[in-house]
N, C-alpha and C positions, 0 to 999 in steps of 0.2 A: 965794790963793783956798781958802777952806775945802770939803774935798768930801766931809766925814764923812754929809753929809744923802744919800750913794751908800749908803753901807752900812747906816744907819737905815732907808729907806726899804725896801732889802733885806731885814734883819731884821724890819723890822716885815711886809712882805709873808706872808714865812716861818710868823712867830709868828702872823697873822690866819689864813693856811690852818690851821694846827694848832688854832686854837680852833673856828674853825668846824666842823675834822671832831669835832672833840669836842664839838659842840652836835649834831650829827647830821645825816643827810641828808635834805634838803625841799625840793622847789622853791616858788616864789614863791608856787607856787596854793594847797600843802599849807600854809603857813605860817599860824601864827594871828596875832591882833592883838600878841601878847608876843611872841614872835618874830620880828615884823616889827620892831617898835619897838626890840627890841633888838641888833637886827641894823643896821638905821639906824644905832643908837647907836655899836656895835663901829667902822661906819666911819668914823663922824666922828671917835673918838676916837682911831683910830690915823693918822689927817691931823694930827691936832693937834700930836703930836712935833717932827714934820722941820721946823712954821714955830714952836716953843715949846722944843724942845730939852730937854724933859723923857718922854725913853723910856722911863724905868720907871713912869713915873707911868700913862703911855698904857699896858701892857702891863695893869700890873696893874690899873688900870681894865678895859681888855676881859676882865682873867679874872675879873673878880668881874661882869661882865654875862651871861659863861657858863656862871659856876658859878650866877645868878640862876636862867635859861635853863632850865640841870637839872633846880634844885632844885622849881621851876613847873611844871615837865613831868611832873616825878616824883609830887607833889602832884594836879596834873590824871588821873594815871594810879589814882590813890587814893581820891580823890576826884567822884566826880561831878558834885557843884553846883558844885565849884569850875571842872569843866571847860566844865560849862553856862553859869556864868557869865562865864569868860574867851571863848569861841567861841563859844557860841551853840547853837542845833540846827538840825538839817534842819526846812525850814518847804511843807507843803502847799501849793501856786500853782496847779495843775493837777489838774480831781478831773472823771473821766467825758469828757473832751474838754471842758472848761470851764476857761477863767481864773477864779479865786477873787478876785476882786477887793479886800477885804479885807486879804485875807495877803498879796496885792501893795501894797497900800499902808501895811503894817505893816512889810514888808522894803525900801519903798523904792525897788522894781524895774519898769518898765514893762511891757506887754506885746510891746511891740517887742525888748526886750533879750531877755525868755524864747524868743519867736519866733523870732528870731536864733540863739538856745542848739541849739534844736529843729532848724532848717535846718543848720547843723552837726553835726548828731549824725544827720543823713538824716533824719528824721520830713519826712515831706509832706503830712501834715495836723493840725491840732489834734485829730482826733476819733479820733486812731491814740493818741492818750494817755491811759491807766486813769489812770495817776495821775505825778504829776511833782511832786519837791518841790527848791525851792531850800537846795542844801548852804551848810554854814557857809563853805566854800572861793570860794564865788559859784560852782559848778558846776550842773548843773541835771542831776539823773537821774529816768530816765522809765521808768514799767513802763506796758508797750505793751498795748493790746487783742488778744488771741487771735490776730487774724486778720493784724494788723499786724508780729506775733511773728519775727523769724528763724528759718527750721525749725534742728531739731538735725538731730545724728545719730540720735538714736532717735526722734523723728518720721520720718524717714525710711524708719527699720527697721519703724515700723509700717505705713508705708504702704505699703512692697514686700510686707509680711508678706499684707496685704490682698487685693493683687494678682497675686502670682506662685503659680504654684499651689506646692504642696509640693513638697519636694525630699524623693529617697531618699535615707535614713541610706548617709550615704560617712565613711568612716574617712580622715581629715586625712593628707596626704601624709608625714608626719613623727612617726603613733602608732607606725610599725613603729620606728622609731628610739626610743623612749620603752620601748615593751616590750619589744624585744627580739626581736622576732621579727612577720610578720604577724598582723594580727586576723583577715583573712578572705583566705587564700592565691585570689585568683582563678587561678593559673593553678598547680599544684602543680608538675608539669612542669620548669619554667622558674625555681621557686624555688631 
C-alpha cells in the first residue's frame, strides 16, 4: 500500500498555510471578489496533487495565484480605478431615516436584509439613521441622528460641566511629588 499521499498531504497543508500568510490577513467579510476567487482557487489546486500526483506543479501553481494576489493588491493600493473597479464602493441605501429605493435596487439588497443589518447593529428604529451606506464587504454602517448617538466621554464631561457647580483649584495628590516639594503647604507644622 502506497502511503506517500500521508506526507503530500502534510506538505501540502504546510506549504498552503505559508502562502496564505503571505497573501495576508482577511476574514471572509474583508475579502474582495480577487481574493476570494483566488483563494477558492489555492484550494482546489492544492486537492488536485494527493488524487494527480503532480506536487510541484500544484505548489507552483498556488505560488503564482499568490504572487497574482500581491501583485492586485499592490496595483489596487496605487491605483484607484483599479480598486473601484475590482470592489466596488460604499453605496448610500439609507438617507434621513429613509430606504433609497433606487440604490437598493442598483445593489441588489432588499429592505429586509438592511433591516436585519440595522437590528444587529442595535438600531430600533429606521428613523435613528442620518445616513447608512452598504460597504463593498456587504456590511452596512450607519451615522446615527444626534439623539440616537452613544454619549461619549466628553458629552459626559459637558454635561457634569453643566451641572455640578464649580470645584476649588485643588492641587492633584501626586504635584508634590512632580515638584518636589508642596504647592500649597496646608498644614506647615506637620510638613
Amino acid at each position: 500500500m502506497d502511503l506517500q499521499w500521508i506526507w503530500k498531504s502534510a506538505l501540502l497543508v504546510v506549504i498552503g498555510m505559508i502562502l496564505l500568510r503571505a497573501a495576508g490577513r482577511k476574514s471572509i467579510s474583508q475579502m474582495s471578489v480577487v481574493t476570494t476567487v483566488i483563494m477558492i482557487s489555492i484550494g482546489t489546486t492544492i486537492v488536485q496533487p494527493i488524487a494527480n500526483h503532480h506536487l510541484t506543479i500544484a505548489v507552483g501553481s498556488a505560488s503564482v495565484f499568490i504572487v497574482t494576489l500581491l501583485v492586485i493588491e499592490y496595483l489596487e493600493m496605487k491605483f484607484d480605478w483599479l480598486e473601484r473597479l475590482l470592489n466596488g464602493r460604499a453605496q448610500v441605501v439609507i438617507e434621513n431615516g429613509q430606504f433609497l429605493p433606487e440604490s437598493l435596487r442598483k445593489m441588489r439588497v432588499t429592505a429586509d436584509k438592511l433591516e436585519m443589518q440595522l437590528r444587529q447593529q442595535g438600531i430600533r428604529s429606521l428613523s435613528d439613521v442620518q445616513l447608512g451606506t452598504l460597504e463593498p464587504n456587504g456590511q452596512l454602517a450607519c451615522e446615527l441622528v444626534p439623539h440616537a448617538r452613544p454619549a461619549t466621554l466628553g458629552d459626559l464631561e459637558l454635561l457634569l460641566a453643566k451641572h455640578l457647580p464649580p470645584q476649588a483649584d485643588q492641587d492633584p495628590l501626586f504635584q508634590e511629588v512632580r515638584i518636589g516639594r508642596h504647592a500649597k503647604p496646608d498644614f506647615p507644622d506637620l510638613q
